[in-house]
C-alpha positions in Angstrom: -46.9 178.6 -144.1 -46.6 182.4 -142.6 -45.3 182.4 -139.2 -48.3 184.1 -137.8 -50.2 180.8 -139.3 -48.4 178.4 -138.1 -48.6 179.9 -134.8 -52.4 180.2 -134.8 -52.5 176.2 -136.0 -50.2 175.3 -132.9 -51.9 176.9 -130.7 -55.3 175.2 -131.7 -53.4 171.7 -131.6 -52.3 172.3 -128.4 -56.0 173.6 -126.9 -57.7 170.6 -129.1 -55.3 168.2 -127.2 -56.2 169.7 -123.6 -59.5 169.4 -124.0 -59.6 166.0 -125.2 -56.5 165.1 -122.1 -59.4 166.7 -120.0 -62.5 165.0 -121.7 -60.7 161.5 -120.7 -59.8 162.2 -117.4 -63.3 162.9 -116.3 -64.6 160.1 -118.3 -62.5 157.8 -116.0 -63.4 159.5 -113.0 -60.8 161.8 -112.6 -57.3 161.6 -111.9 -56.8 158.2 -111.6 -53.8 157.0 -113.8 -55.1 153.9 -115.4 -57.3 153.9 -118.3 -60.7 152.8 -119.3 -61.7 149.5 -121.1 -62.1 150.3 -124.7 -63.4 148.5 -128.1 -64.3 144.5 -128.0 -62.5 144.4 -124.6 -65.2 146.8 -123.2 -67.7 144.7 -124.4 -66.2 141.1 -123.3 -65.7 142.4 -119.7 -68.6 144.3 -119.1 -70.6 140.8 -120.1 -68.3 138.5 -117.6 -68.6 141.4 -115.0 -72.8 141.4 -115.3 -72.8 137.3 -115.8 -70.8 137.4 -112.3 -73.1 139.7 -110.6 -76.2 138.3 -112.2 -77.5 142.2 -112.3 -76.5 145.7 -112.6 -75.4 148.0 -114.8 -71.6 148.9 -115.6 -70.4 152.1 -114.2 -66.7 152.3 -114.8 -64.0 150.7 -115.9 -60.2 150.1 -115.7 -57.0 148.6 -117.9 -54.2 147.5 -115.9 -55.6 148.2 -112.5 -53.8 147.4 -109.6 -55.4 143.9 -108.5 -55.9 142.9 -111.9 -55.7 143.1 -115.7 -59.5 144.6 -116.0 -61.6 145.9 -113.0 -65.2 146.7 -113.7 -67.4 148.1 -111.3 -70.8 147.2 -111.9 -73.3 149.4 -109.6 -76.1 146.8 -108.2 -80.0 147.8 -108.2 -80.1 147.9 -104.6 -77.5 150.9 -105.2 -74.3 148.6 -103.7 -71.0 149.0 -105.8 -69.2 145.6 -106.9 -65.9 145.8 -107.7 -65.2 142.5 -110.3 -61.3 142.2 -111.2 -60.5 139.9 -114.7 -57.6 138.7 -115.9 -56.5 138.8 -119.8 -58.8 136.4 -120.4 -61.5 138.0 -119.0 -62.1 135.3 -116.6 -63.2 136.3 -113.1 -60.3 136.6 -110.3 -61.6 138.2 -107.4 -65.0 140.7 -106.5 -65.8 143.0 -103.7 -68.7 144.7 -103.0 -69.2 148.0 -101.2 -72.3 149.5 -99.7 -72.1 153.3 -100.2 -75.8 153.3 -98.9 -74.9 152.3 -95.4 -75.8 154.5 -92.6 -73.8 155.2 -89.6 -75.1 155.7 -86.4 -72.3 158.0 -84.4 
């Protein structure tokens, strides 16, 4: 290969990378460090997340978070975040649920 070539191929491997480095990052909310649940896994704790919450809809999600194996934060119809942690097994540890709706009165 000419040297002009394999310059031009480098260069488009290293721009293809960034972008997809950048795609994943904002797919996981930003610049967090751990990675999202992907493949059956995905699939195994988003249903013991929603069978813990009884509702909802799964916004994001986490691998090797730093409560648990799995968090999944499933995002309630009354618009209140829940937090559900899972261990390997996918078996429920802890939850926590936030109300980003609340209003302050200062």
């Amino acid at each position: 290969m000419k040297r002009k070539t394999k310059a031009i191929v480098i260069t488009g491997a290293v721009v293809a990378a960034t972008g997809a480095s950048v795609g994943i990052a904002s797919a996981v909310g930003g610049d967090d460090a751990e990675a999202p649940i992907t493949g059956s896994a995905l699939e195994q704790a988003s249903d013991a997340a929603l069978e813990h919450t009884g509702e909802g809809r799964v916004t994001e999600t986490e691998v090797g978070d730093e409560e648990s194996y799995y968090e999944v934060e499933v995002t309630l119809p009354s618009g209140e975040e829940t937090d559900v942690q899972l261990n390997k097994d996918f078996t429920v540890v802890s939850s926590e649920t936030d109300n980003e709706n609340e209003v302050n009165d200062d």
